[in-house]
C-alpha positions as CSV (number, residue, x, y, z in Angstrom):
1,X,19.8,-31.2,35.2
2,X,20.1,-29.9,31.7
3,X,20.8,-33.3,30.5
4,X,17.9,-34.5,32.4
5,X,14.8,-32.1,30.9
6,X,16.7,-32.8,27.4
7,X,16.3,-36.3,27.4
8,X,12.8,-35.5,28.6
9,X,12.1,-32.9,26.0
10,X,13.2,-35.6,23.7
11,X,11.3,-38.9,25.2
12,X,8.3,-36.2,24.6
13,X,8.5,-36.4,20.8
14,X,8.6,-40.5,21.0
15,X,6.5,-41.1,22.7
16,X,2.1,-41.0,23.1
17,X,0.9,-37.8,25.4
18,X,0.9,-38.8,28.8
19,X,-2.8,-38.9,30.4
20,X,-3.5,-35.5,32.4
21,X,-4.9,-35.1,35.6
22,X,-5.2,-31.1,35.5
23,X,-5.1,-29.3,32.5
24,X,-2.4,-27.3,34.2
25,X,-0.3,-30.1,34.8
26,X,3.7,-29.8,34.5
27,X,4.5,-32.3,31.8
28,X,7.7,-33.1,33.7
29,X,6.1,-36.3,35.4
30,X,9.7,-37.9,35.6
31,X,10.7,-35.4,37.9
32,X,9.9,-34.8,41.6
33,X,8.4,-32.7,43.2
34,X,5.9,-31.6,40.1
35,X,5.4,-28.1,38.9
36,X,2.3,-26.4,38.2
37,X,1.6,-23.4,36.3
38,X,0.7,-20.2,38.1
39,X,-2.5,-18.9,36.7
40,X,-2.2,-15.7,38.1
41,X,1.0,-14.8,35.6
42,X,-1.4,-13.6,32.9
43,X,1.4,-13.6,30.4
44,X,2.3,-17.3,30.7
45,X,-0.6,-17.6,29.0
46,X,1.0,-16.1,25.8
47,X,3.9,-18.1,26.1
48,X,5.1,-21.3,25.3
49,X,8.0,-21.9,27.8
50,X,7.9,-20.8,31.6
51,X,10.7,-21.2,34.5
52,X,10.4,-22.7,37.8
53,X,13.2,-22.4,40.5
54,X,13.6,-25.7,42.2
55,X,16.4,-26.4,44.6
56,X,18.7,-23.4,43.2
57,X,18.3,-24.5,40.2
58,X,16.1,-23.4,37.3
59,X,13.6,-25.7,35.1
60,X,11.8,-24.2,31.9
61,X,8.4,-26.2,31.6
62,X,6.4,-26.5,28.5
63,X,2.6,-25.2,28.4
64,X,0.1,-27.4,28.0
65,X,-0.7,-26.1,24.2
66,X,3.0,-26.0,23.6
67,X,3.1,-30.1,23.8
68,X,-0.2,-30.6,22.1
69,X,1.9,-29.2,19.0
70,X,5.0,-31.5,20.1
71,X,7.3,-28.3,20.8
72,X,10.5,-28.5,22.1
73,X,11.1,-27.5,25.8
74,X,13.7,-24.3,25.2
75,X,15.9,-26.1,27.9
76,X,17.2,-27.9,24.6
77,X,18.8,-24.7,23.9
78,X,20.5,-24.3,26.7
79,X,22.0,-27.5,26.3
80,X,22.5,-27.0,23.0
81,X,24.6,-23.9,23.5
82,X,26.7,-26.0,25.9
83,X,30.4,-27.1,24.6
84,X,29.9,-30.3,26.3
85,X,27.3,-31.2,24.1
86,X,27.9,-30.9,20.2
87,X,25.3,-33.2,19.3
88,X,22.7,-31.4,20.7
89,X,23.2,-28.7,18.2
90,X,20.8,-30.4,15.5
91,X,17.7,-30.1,17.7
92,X,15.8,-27.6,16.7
93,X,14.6,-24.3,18.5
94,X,11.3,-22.2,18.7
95,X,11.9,-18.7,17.8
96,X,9.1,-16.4,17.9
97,X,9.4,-14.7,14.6
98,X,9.4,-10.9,14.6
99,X,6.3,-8.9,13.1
100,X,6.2,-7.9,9.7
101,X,7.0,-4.6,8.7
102,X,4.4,-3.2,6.3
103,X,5.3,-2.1,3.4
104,X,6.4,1.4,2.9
105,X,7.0,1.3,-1.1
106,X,5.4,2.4,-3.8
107,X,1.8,1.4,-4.1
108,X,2.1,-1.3,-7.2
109,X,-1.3,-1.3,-9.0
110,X,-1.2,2.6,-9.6
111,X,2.6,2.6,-10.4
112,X,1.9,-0.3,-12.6
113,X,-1.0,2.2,-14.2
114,X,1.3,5.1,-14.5
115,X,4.3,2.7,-16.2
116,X,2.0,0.9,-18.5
117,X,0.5,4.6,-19.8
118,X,4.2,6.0,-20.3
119,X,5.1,2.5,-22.1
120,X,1.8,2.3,-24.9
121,X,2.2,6.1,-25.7
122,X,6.0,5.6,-26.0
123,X,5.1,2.7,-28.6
124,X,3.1,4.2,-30.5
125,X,4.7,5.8,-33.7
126,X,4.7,10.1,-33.2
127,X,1.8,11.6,-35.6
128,X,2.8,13.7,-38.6
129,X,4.7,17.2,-37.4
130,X,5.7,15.8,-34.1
131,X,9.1,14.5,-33.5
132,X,10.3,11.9,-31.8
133,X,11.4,13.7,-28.9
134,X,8.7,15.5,-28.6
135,X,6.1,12.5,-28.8
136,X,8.9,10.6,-25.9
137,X,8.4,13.4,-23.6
138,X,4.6,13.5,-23.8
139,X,4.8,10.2,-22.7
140,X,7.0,10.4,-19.9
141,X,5.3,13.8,-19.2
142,X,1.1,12.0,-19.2
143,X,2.9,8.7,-16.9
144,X,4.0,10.9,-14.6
145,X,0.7,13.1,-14.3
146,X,-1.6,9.8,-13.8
147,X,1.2,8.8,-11.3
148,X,0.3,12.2,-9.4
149,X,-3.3,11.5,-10.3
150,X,-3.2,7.9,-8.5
151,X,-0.2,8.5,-6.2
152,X,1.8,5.4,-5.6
153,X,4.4,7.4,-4.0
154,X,4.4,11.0,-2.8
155,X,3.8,14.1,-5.5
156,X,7.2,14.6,-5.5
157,X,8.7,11.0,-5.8
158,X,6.5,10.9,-8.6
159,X,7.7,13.7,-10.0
160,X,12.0,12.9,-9.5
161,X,11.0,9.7,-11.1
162,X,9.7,11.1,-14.0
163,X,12.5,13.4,-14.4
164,X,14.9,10.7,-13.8
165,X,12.8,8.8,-17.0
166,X,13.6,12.0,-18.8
167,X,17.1,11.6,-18.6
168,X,17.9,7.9,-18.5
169,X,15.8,7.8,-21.9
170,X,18.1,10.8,-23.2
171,X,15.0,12.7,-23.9
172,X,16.0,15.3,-21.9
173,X,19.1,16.6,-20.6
174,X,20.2,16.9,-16.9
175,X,20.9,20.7,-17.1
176,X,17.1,20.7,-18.8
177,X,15.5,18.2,-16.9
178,X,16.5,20.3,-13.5
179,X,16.7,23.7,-15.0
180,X,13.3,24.9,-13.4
181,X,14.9,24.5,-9.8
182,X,16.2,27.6,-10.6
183,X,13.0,29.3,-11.5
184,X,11.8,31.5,-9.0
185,X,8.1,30.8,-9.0
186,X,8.8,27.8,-7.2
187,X,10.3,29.0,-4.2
188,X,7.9,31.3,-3.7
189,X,5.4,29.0,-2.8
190,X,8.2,27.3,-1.0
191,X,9.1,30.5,0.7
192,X,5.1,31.0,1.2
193,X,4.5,27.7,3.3
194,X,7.3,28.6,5.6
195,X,5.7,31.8,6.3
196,X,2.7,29.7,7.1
197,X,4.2,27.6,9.4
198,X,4.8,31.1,11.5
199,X,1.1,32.3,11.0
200,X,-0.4,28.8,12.3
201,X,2.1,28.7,15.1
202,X,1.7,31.7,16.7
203,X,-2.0,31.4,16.5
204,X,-2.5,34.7,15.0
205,X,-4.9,33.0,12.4
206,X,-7.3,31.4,15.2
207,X,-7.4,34.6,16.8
208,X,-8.7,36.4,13.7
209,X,-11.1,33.7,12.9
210,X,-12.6,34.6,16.5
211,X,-12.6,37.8,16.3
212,X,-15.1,37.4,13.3
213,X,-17.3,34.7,15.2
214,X,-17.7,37.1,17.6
215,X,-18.5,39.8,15.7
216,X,-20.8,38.2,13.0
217,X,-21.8,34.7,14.7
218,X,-25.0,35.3,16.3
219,X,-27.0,34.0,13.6
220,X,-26.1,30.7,11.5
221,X,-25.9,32.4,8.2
222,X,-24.0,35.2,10.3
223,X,-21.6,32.8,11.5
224,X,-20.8,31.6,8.1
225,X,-20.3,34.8,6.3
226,X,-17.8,35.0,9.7
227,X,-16.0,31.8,8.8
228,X,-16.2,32.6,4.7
229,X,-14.4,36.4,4.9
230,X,-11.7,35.4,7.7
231,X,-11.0,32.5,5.1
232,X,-10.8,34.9,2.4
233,X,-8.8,37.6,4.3
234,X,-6.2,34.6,5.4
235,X,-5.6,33.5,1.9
236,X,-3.3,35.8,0.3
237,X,-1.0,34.7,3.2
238,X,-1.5,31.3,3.3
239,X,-0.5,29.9,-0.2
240,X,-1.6,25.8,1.1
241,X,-5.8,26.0,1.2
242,X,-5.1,22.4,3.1
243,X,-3.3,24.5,5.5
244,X,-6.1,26.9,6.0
245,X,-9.1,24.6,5.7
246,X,-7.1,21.7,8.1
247,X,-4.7,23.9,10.3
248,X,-7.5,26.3,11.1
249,X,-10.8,26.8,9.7
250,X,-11.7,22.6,10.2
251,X,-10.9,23.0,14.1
252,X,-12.8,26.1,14.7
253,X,-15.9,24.6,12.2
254,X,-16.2,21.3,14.1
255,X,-16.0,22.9,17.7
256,X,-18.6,25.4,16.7
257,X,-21.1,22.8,15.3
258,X,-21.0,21.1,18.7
259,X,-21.5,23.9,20.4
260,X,-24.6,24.4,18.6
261,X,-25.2,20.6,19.0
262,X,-24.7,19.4,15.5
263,X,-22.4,16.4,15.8
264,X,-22.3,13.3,13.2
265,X,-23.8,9.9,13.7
266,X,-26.9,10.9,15.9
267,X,-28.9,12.2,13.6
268,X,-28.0,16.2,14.2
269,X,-25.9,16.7,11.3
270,X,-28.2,19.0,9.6
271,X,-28.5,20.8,12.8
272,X,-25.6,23.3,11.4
273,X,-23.1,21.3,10.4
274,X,-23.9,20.1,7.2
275,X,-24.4,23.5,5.5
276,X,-21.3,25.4,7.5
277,X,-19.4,22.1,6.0
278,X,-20.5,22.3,2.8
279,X,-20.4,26.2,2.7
280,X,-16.6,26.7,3.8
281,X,-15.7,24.0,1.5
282,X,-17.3,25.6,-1.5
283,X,-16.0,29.3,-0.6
284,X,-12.3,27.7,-0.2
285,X,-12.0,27.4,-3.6
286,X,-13.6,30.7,-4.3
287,X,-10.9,32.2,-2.1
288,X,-8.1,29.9,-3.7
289,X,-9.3,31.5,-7.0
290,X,-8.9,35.2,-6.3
291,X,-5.4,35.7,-5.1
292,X,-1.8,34.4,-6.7
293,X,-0.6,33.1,-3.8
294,X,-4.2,31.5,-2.4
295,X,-3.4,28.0,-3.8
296,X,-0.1,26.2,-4.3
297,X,-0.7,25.6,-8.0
298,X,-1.2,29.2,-8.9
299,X,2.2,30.1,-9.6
300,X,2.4,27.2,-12.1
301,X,-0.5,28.6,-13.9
302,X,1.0,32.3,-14.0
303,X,4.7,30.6,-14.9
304,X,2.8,28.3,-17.9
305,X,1.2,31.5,-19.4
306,X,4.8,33.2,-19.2
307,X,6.2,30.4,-21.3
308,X,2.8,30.4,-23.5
309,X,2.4,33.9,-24.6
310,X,5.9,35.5,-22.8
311,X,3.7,37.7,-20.2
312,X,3.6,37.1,-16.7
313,X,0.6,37.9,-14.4
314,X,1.5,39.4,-11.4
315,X,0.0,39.3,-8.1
316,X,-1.2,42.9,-8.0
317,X,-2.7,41.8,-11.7
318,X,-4.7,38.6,-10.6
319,X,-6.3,40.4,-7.7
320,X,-7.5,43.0,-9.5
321,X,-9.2,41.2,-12.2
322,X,-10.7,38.2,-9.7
323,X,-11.9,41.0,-6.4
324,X,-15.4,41.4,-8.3
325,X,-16.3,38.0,-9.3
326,X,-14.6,36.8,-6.1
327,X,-17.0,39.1,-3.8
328,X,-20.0,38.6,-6.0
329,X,-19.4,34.4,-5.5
330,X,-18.5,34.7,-1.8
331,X,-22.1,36.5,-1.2
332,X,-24.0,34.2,-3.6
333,X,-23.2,30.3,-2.8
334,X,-23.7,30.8,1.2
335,X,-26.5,32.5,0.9
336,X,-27.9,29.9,-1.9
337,X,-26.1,27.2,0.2
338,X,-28.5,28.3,2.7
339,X,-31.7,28.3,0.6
340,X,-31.6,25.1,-0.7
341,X,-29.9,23.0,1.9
342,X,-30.4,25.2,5.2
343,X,-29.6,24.5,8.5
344,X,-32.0,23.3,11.3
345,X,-30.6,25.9,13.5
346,X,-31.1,29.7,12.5
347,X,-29.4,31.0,14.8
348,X,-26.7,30.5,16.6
349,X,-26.4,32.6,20.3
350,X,-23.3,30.1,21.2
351,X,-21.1,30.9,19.0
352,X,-20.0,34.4,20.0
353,X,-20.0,33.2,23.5
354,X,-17.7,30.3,22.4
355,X,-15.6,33.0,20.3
356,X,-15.1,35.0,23.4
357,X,-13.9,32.6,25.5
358,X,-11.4,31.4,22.9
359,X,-10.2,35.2,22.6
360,X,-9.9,35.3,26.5
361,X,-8.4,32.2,26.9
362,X,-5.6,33.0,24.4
363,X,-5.4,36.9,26.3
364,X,-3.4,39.6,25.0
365,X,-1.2,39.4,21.8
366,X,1.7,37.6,22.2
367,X,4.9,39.4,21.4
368,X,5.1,36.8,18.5
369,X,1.5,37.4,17.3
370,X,2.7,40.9,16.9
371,X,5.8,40.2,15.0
372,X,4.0,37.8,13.2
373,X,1.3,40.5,12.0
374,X,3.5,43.4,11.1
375,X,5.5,40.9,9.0
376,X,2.4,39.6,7.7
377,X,1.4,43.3,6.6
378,X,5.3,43.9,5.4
379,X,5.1,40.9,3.2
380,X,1.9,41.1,1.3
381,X,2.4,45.1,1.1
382,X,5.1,44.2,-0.8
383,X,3.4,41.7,-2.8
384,X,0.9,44.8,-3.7
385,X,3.1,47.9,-4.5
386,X,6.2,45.8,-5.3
387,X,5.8,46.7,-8.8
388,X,6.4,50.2,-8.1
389,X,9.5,49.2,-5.6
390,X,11.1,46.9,-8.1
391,X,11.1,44.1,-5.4
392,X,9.6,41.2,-6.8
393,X,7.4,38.6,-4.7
394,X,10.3,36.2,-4.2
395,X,12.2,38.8,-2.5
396,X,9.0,40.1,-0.7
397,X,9.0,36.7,0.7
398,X,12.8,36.2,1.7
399,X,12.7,39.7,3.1
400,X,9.6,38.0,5.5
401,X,11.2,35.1,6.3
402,X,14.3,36.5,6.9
403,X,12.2,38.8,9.3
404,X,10.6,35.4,11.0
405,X,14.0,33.5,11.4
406,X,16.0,36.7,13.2
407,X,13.0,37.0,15.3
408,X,12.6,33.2,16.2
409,X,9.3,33.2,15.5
410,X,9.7,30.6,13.2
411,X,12.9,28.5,13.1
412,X,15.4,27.1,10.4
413,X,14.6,23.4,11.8
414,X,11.2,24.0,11.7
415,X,11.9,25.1,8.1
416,X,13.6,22.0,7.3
417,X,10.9,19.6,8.6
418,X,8.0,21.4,6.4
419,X,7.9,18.8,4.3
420,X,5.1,19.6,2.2
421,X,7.1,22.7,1.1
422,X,10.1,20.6,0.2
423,X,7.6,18.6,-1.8
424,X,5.9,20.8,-3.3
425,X,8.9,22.2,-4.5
426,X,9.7,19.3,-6.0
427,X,6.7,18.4,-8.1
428,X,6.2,22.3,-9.2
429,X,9.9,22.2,-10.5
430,X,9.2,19.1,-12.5
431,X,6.0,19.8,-13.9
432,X,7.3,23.4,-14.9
433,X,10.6,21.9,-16.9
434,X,8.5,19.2,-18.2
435,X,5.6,21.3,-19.8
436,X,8.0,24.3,-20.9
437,X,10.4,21.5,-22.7
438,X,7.1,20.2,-24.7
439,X,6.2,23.7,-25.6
440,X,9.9,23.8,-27.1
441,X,10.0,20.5,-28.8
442,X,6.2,21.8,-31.1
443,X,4.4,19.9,-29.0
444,X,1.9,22.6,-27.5
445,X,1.5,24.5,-30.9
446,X,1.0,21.2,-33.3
447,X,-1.7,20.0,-30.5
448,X,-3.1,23.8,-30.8
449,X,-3.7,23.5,-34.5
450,X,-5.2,20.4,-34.4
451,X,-7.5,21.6,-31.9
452,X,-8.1,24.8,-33.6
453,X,-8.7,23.1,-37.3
454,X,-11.8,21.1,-35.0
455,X,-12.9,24.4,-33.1
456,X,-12.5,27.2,-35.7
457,X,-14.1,24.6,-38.7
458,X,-17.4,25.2,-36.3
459,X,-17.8,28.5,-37.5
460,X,-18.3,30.1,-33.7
461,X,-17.1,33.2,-32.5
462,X,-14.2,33.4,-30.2
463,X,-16.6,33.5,-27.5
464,X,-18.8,30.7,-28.0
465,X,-14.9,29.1,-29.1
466,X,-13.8,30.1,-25.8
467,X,-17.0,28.7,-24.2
468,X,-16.6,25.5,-25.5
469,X,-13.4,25.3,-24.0
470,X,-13.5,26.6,-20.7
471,X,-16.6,23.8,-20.2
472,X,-14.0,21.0,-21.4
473,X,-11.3,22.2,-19.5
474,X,-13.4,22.6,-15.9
475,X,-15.7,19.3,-15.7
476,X,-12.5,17.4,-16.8
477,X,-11.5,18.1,-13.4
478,X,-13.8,14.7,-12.2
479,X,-10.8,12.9,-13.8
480,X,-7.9,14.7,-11.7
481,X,-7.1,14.7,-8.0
482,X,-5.1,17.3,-8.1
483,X,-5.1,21.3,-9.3
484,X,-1.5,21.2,-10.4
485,X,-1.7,18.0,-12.1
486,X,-4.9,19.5,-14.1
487,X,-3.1,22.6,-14.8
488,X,0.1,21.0,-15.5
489,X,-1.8,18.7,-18.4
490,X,-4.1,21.2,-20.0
491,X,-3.3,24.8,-19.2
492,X,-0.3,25.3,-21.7
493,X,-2.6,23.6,-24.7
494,X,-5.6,25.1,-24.1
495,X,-4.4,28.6,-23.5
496,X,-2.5,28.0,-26.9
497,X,-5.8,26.7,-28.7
498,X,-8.2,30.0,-27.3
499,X,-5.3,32.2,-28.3
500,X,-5.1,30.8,-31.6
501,X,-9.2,30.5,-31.9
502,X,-8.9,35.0,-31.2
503,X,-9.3,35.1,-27.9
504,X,-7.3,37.7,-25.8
505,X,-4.6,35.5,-24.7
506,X,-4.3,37.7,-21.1
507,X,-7.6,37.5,-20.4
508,X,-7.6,33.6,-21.7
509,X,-4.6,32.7,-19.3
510,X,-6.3,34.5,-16.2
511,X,-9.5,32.8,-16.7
512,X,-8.3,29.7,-16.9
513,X,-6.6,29.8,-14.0
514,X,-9.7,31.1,-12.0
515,X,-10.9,28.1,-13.0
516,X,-8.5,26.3,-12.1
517,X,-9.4,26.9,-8.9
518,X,-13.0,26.6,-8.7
519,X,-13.3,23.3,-10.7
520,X,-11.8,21.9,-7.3
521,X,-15.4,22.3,-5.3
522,X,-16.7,19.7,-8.1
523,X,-15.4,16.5,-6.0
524,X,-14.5,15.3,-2.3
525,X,-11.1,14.9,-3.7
526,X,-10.3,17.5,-6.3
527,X,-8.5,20.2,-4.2
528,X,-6.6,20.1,-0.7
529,X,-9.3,21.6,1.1
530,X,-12.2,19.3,-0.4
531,X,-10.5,15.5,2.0
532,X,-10.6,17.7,4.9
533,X,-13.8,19.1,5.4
534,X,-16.0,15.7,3.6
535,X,-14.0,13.9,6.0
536,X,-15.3,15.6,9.0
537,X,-18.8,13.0,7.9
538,X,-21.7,15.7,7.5
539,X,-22.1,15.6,4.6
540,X,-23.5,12.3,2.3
541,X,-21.2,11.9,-0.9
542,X,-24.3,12.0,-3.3
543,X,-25.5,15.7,-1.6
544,X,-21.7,16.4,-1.9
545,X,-21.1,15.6,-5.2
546,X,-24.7,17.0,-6.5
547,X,-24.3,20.4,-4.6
548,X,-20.8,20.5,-5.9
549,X,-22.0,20.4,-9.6
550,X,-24.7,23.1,-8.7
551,X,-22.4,25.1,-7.3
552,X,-20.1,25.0,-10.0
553,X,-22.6,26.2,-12.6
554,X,-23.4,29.1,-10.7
555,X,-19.6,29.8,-10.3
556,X,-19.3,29.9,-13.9
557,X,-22.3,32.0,-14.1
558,X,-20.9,34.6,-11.9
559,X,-16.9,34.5,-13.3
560,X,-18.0,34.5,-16.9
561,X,-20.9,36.7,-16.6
562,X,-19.6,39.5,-13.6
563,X,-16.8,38.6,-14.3
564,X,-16.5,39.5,-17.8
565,X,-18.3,42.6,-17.5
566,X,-15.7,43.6,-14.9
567,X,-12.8,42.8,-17.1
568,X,-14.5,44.5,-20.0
569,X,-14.3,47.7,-18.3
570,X,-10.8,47.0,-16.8
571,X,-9.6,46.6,-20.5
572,X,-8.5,43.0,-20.4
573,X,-11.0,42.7,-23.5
């Protein structure tokens, strides 16, 4: 029978279509009694080849479409598989061809971007007073930076394949390449996401986001003084503002704007949601700005001014000189938020309601919750008076963790699987060997007097000086996606140029990396927290971008103005 629907299959290709009398019709016409195809098998008509059991014996038919295109019946296959049959070996057979995988490299047109800027600068001869190393490094050091700018591959890939640039080209060593692995400002913010992971698990941060809803909620502007302060309290414990703004304050934002029946795409957006968007957004960075270990990149800003002008600032240190302008800036914008782009809804009678049920729902503390907390106030008490102690903020932070793991309130595996940690760790350790090798190699201090030769020939006072560049150094930020990649470009070499131009270089290196901070409201993609909440759609890019300038003037307003009155009578000037 094989024989038979071969030489059918192949009398087929010779031979005109035969007329039809249904469009189902069995093209077997040689063969008695006919087969038809079953209409009620949905997926025959996805297939080219179907079976029919006649006799004891099996037939595979050929669909109607399947011999417009002149297939082959797949019984030719079985025959061809026969021993008996060599020859029928050269007749070919349909194979459905698997789907294509997508690709999962790099992405080529920014990794071509990054190459091609690494490749120009590394052509073009090194200026007068920088060496050759020095002017190689840079090079490898900006590709790398426009690679984490335009990410073709993750932060860290970027970063590995820079260093790996570093050594292959013998501009760098291995030892010097990979010698800030071993710094611990890294693995503190390593250390810091793990303890996260613990926080959002345990759901002790939703809990104290309720318990201000239900305390402050009952009016809209209430509700987002609420949502602003349990951000801010949260931050010095979360070091990821992603992680805050997406693991818990997004959730809570979006559930409490449809409560108040503000959704997106009917019309209701400005209900509530557009200015309780808009406002946590803007106060995330405020709260990224006033605590060390707030935002990932801040311990690269705090390690930079170590290598810069050999002092570190510690954690006690930056929240002491950022609690005033912080506080001032966390009353201001949501209150000016709500002035000039105010919600529909004043109040807000839901929202405690919704809090309440949330608290009930979740009961009492859990036994973890509790672990969870007193760790929490172990940790950051440590953080605080650790000076005093002589434990240092890494070992505050093993000490928690250590704490969490024993406990099982956080696990080793789950550990292992925060990736973002491991990447983060990654791209901080490479940026950090990278800048402090420039700063060795004359880079940093030739760039300084060239700056400084521009600058001081103005004639200005430091302060106007300093001015000048704190303006150039925040709205470059429209050109970065990224805090660390700003800070890990421009930090070292301005902090170099306002120390040379007579500013105090502490107070120079702390303001700079307030800024660094705050420049990320300017954008819907210039800090972690900034995707998250545009994404949620309430807000128009235009008013997003617009009320990000404002609000970034009035920042500035408030550091440098509060601000400096603050650190004038805290000595930092």
């Amino acid at each position: 029978m094989a024989s038979l629907a071969l030489t059918s299959s192949l009398n087929l290709r010779l031979r005109p279509n035969p007329p039809r009398k249904a469009h189902n019709q069995s093209p077997f016409t040689s063969l008695k009694p006919k087969f038809q195809f079953n209409n009620e098998n949905k997926w025959q008509k996805f297939s080219h080849f179907t079976s029919r059991k006649f006799d004891g014996k099996t037939f595979t038919n050929i669909s109607p479409s399947t011999e417009r295109r002149g297939l082959i019946v797949k019984a030719a296959a079985a025959s061809a598989a026969s021993p008996g049959n060599p020859s029928a070996s050269s007749v070919p057979v349909e194979m459905k061809q698997p789907p294509q995988q997508p690709w999962q490299g790099a992405a080529m047109k920014p990794l071509i971007a990054s190459i091609a800027t690494g490749v120009l600068l590394w052509l073009v001869p090194a200026p007068a007073g920088v060496s050759r190393n020095a002017w190689q490094l840079l090079a490898i050091f900006l590709a790398t930076i426009i690679g984490i700018i335009t990410q073709p591959l993750p932060l860290g890939a970027v970063a590995l394949l820079g260093l790996g640039a570093s050594v292959l080209t013998k501009t760098l060593t291995f030892a010097g390449a990979f010698s800030a692995f071993g710094d611990p400002i890294p693995w503190l913010i390593a250390l810091a996401f793990f303890f996260a992971r613990g926080f959002i698990k345990t759901g002790l941060g939703n809990r104290i986001a309720y318990q201000f809803v239900k305390l402050f909620g009952s009016s809209s502007l209430g509700l987002g003084y609420s949502l602003v302060f349990s951000e801010a309290l949260l931050a010095p414990a979360i070091p990821s503002v992603s992680a805050r703004a997406g693991g818990i304050f997004l959730p809570l934002v979006k559930s409490l704007c449809v409560a108040c029946g503000s959704n997106t795409g009917d019309g209701t957006e400005r209900k509530l949601g557009s200015w309780l968007m808009l406002t946590c957004f803007q106060t995330s960075v405020i709260s990224s700005s006033m605590f060390l270990t707030a935002m990932a990149a801040n311990p690269l800003a705090a390690n930079l001014t170590l290598n810069t002008i050999n002092r570190p600032i510690g954690w006690m240190d930056w929240a002491k000189a950022a609690i005033v302008p912080g506080l001032v800036s966390l009353v201001v914008v949501p209150l000016l938020l709500y002035l000039i782009y105010p919600p529909m809804v004043k109040s807000s009678p839901d929202a405690p309601k919704l809090a309440q049920e949330k608290l009930e729902k979740m009961g009492p503390m859990s036994k973890n919750e509790i672990i969870m907390a007193a760790t929490l106030v172990l940790t950051v008490g440590l953080w605080i008076f650790g000076g005093a102690l002589n434990v240092d903020a890494v070992s505050a932070a093993i000490l928690g963790l250590s704490v969490l793991l024993i406990t099982g309130v956080v696990t080793w595996k789950e550990c292992l699987a925060e990736s973002v940690a491991w990447d983060t760790l990654t791209w901080f350790a490479a940026l950090i060997a990278m800048a402090g090798y420039l700063n060795k190699y004359g880079l940093i201090s030739w760039f300084s007097q060239t700056v400084v030769k521009f600058v001081g020939g103005l004639g200005l006072s430091w302060q106007l000086s300093f001015g000048i560049l704190v303006l150039l150094y925040f709205y470059s930020h429209y050109f970065f996606a990224s805090g660390a990649a700003h800070i890990g470009a421009m930090f070292t070499a301005f902090l170099s140029v306002a120390s040379a131009l007579g500013t105090p270089s502490y107070l120079g290196a702390l303001v700079l990396s307030f800024l660094s901070n705050l420049m990320g409201g300017l954008t819907h993609y210039g800090i972690g927290s900034a995707p998250v909440f545009y994404g949620a759609g309430y807000v128009p890019l235009a008013q997003w971008w617009g009320y990000g300038f404002l609000m970034s003037v009035v920042n500035i307003l408030i550091w440098l103005g509060v601000g400096g009155v603050w650190w004038k009578a805290i000595g930092l000037w």
